[in-house]
C-alpha positions as CSV (number, residue, x, y, z in Angstrom):
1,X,21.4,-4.6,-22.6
2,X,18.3,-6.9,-23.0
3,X,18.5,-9.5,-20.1
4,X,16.0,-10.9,-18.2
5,X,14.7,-9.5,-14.9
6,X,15.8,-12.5,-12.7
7,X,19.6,-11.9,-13.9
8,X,19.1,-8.1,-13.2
9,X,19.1,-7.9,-9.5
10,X,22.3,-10.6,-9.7
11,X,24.0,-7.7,-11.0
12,X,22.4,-4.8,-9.8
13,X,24.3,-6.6,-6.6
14,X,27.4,-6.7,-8.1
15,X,27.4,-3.0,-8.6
16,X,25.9,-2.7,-12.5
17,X,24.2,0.6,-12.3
18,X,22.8,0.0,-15.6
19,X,21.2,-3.2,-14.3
20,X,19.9,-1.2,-10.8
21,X,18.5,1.1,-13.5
22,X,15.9,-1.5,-15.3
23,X,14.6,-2.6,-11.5
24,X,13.5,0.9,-11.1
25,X,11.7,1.1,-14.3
26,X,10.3,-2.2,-13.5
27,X,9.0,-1.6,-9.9
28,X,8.6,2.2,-9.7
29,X,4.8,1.7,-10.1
30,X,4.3,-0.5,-7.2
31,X,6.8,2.2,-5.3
32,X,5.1,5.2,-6.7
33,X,1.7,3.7,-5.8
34,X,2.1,2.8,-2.5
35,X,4.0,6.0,-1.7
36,X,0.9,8.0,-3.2
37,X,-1.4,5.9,-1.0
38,X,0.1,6.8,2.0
39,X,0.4,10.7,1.1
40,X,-1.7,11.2,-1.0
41,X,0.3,14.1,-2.9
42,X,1.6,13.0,-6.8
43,X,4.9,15.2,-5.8
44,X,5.4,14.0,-2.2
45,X,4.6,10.5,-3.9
46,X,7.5,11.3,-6.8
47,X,9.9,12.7,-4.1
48,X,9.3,9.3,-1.9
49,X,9.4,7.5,-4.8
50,X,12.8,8.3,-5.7
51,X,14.2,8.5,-1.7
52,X,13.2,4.9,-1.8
53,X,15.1,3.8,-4.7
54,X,18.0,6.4,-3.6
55,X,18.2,4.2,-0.4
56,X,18.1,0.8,-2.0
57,X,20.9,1.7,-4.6
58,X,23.0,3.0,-1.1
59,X,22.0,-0.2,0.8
60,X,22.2,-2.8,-2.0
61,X,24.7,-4.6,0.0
62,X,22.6,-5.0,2.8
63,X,19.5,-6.8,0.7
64,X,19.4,-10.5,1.6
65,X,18.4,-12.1,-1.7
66,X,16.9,-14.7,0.3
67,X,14.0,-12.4,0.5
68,X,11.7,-11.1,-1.9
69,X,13.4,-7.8,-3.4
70,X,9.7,-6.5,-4.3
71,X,9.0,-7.1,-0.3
72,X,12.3,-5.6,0.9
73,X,11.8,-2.7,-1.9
74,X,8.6,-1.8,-0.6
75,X,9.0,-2.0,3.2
76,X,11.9,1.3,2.4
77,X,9.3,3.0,0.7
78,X,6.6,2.0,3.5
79,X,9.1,3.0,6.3
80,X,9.9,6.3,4.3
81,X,6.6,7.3,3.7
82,X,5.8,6.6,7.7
83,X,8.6,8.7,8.6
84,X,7.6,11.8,6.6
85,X,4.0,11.5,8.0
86,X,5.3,11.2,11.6
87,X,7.8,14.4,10.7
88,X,5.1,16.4,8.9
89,X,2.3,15.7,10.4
90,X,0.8,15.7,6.7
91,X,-2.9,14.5,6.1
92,X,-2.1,11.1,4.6
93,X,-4.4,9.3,1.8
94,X,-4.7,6.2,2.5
95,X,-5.6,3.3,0.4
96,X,-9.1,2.8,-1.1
97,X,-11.0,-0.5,0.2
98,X,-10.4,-2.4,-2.7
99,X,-7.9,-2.9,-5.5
100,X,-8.5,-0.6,-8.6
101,X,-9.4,-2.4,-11.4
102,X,-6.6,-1.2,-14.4
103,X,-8.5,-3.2,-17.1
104,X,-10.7,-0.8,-19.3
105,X,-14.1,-1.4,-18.4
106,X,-15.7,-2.4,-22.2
107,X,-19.3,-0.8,-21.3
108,X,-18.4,2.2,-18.6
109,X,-21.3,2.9,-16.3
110,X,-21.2,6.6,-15.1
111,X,-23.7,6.2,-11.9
112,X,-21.7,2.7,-11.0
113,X,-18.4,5.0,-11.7
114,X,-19.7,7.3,-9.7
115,X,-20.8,5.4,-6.6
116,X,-17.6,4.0,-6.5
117,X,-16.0,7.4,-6.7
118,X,-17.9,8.6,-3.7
119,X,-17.2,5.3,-1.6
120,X,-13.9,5.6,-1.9
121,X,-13.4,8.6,-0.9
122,X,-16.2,8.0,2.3
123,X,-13.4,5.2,2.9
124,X,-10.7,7.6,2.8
125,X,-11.5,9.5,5.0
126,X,-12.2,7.2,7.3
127,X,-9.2,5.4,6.8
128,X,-7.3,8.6,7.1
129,X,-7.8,8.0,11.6
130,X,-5.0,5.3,11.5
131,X,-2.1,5.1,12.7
132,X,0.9,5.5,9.7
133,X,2.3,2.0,10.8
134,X,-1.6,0.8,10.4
135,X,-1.9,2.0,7.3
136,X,0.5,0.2,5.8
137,X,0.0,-2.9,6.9
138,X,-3.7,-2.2,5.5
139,X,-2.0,-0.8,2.3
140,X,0.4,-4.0,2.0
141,X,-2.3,-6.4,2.9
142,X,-4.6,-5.3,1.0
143,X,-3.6,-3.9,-1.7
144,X,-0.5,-5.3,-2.3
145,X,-1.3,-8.8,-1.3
146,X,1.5,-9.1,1.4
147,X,0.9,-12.3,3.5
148,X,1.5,-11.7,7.3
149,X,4.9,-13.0,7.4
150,X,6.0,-10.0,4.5
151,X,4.1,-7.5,6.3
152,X,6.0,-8.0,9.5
153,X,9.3,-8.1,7.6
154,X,8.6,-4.9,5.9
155,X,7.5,-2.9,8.9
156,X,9.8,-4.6,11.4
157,X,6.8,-6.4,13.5
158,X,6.1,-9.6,15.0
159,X,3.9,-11.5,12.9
160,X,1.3,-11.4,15.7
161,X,1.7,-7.9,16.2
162,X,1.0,-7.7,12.1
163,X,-2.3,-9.6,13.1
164,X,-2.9,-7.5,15.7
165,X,-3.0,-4.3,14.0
166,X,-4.8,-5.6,11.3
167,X,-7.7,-6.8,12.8
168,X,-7.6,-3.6,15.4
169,X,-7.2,-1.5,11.5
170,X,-10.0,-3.7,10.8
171,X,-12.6,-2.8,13.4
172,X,-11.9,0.4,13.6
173,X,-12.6,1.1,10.3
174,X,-15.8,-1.1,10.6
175,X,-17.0,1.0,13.4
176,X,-16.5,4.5,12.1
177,X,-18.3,3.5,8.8
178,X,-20.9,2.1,10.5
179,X,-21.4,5.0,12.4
180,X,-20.8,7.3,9.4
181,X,-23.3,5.6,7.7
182,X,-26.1,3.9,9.4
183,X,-28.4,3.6,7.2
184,X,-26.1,1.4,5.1
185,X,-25.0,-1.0,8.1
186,X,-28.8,-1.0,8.9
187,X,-29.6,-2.4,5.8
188,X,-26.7,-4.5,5.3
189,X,-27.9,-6.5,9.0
190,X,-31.3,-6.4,7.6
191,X,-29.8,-8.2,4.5
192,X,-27.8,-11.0,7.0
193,X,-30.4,-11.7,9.1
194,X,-32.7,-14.7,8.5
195,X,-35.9,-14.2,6.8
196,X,-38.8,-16.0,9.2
């Protein structure tokens, strides 16, 4: 069965398990991914993984295609994931500042590899002091390109409650690197102001 992905949710809707199979192995990076962002364990990331698509195969009926099914696929996996954290109190990951770059870079650069390394795990751990909800609207936003109007769909907000947290995710995180790293906020107001 070779058909193309927009007639695959048609009839992963209608029941066809084998087309509900083929939007899993299209989407369960994006779901992995954003699982392992937000608990930052590969297994709890598997075992969220697959709770997420359990629960989209046993609520198929409840999907409004209307809606993106990437969005609605993704806001289960972000709700799941929020859940677990709230019940286990685990240390989440959270997501790096910036989208990782899956091209193969043609001339590596082991100190520039390096720098990045150690950023983005400074920016984990300050990122790791939000909220779960937070967090994924950061994760979304950011790294998943969710406009404001997906985000609050996903997480069941207000679209100015989405703008809310993100700007309060925002400055928080602002404020506790600055104050993890002064010298590098020092230099980077050096570096705005004007030269006389």
């Amino acid at each position: 069965m070779n058909i193309p992905e927009s007639e695959w949710l048609p009839l992963a809707l209608q029941g066809n398990d084998e087309a509900f199979t083929h939007l899993v192995e299209h989407y369960e990076t994006p779901v992995y991914n954003l699982c392992y962002r937000m608990l930052g364990s590969p297994q709890e990331a598997e075992d969220a993984a697959q709770e997420t698509f359990w629960r989209a195969y046993r609520n198929m009926h409840r999907y409004d295609p209307k809606r993106s099914f990437i969005t609605w696929l993704l806001s289960i996996a972000a709700h799941y994931c929020i859940d677990q954290h709230r019940k286990h109190r685990v240390n989440v990951m959270p997501l790096e500042g910036y989208v990782e770059d899956t091209s193969p870079d043609p001339s590596p650069n082991p100190e520039q590899t390096a720098s990045q390394s150690q950023e983005a795990a400074a920016l984990r751990t300050l990122l790791d002091r939000l909220k779960p909800q937070d967090r994924a609207a950061i994760v979304l936003r950011y790294w998943y390109d969710f406009s404001e109007v997906e985000i609050a769909q996903s997480l069941n907000l207000t679209v100015s409650a989405v703008k809310s947290r993100l700007h309060r995710a925002r400055q928080t995180i602002g404020q506790l690197w600055q104050a993890a790293h002064p010298a590098t906020a020092h230099e980077r107001r050096r570096d705005e102001s004007p030269a006389f």
